[in-house]
Kinemage of the C-alpha trace (Angstrom):
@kinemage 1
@onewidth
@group {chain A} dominant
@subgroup {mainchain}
@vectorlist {calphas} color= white
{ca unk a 1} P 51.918 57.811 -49.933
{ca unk a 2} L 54.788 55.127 -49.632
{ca unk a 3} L 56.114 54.172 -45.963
{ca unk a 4} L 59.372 52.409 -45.626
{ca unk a 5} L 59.783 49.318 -43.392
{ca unk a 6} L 62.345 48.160 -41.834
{ca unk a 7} L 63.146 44.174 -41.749
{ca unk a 8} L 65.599 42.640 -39.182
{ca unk a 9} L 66.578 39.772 -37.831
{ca unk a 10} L 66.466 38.086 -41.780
{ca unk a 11} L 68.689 34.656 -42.385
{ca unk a 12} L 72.110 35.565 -44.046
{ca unk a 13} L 70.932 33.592 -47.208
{ca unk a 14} L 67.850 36.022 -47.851
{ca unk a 15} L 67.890 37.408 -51.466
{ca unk a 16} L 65.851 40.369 -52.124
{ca unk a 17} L 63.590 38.580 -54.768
{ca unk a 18} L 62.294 36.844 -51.535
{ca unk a 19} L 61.802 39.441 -49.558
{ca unk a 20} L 59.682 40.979 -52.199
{ca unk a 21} L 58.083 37.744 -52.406
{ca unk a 22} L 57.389 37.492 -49.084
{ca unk a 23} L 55.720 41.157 -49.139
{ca unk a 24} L 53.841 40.696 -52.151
{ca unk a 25} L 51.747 38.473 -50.097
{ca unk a 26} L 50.035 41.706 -48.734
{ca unk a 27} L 50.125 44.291 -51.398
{ca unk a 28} L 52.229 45.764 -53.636
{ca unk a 29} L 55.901 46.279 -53.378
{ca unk a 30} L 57.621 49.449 -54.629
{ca unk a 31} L 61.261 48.358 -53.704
{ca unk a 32} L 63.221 46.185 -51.589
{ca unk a 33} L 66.929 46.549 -50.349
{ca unk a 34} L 68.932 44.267 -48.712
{ca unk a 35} L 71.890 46.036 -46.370
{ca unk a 36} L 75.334 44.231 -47.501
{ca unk a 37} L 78.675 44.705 -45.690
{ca unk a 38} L 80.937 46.975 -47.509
{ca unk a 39} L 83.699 45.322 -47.394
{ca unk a 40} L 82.863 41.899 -48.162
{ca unk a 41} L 79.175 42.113 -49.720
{ca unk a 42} L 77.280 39.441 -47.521
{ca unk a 43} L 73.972 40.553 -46.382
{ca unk a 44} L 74.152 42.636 -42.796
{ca unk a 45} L 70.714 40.569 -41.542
{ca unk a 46} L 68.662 43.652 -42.249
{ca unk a 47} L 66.980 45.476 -45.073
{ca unk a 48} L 64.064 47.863 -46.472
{ca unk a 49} L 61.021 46.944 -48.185
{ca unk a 50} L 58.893 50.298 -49.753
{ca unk a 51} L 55.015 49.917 -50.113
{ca unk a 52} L 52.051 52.044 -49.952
{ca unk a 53} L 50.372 52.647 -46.713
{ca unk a 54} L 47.492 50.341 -46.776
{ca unk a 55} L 49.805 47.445 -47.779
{ca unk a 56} L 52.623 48.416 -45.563
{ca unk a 57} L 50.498 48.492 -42.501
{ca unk a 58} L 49.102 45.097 -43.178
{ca unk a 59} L 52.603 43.521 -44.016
{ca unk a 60} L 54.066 44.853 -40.786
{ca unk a 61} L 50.989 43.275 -38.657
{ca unk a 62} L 50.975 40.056 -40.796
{ca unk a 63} L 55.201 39.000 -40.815
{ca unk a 64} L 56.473 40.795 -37.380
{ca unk a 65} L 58.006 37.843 -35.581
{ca unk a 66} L 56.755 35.300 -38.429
{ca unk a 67} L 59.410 32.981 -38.670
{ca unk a 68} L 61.727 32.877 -42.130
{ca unk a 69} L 64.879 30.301 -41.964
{ca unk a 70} L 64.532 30.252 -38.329
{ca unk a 71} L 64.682 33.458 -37.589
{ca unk a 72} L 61.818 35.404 -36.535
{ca unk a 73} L 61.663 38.564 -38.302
{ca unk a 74} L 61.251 41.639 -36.844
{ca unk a 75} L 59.097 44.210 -39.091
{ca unk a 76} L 58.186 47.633 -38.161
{ca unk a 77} L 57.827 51.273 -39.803
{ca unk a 78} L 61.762 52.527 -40.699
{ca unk a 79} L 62.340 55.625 -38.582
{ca unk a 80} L 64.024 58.426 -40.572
{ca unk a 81} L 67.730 59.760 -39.493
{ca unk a 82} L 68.491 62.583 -37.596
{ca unk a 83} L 71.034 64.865 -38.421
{ca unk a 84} L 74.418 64.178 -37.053
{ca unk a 85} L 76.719 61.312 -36.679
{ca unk a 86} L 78.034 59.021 -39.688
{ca unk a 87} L 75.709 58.300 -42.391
{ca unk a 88} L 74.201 55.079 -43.570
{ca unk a 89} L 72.152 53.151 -41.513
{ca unk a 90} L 71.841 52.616 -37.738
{ca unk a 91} L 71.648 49.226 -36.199
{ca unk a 92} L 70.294 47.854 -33.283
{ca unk a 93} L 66.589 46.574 -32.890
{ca unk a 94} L 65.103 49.583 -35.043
{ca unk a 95} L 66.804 51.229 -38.186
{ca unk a 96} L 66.791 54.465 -39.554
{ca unk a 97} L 67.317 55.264 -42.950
């Protein structure tokens, strides 16, 4: 099984090749996604990173609140959407996807 993680709280400048970088540290990374504005493209501050379960429960221990750019990330399991509202992702201190 995969879980999904959510990652906020990421510097502006963060590319996804060092997010997965950053995660590869603890395991294997299946796929990383940085959220980007629609309208202009810059990075939103937040994105997904896709391991298996093992690896994604050490990564979250390991890198919530660790400091990146000075920022100090905030890592935890992505919470699936409920039905309802507009689609995409939600904000605030814990995403959905």
């Amino acid at each position: 099984m995969s879980k999904k993680i959510y990652v906020g709280n990421l510097p502006w400048s963060t590319t996804e090749a060092e997010l997965e970088q950053l995660f590869a540290e603890h395991g294997s990374v299946n796929s990383v996604r940085i959220i980007t504005d629609r309208d202009t493209g810059r990075s939103r501050g937040f994105g997904f990173v896709e391991m298996n379960d093992d690896d994604a429960n050490a990564a979250m221990q390991a890198l919530d609140g660790r400091d990146m750019g000075g920022r100090a990330l905030r890592v935890n399991e992505a919470q699936e959407r409920s039905g309802g509202g507009r689609g995409g992702y939600g904000g605030g201190g814990r995403a959905r996807y």
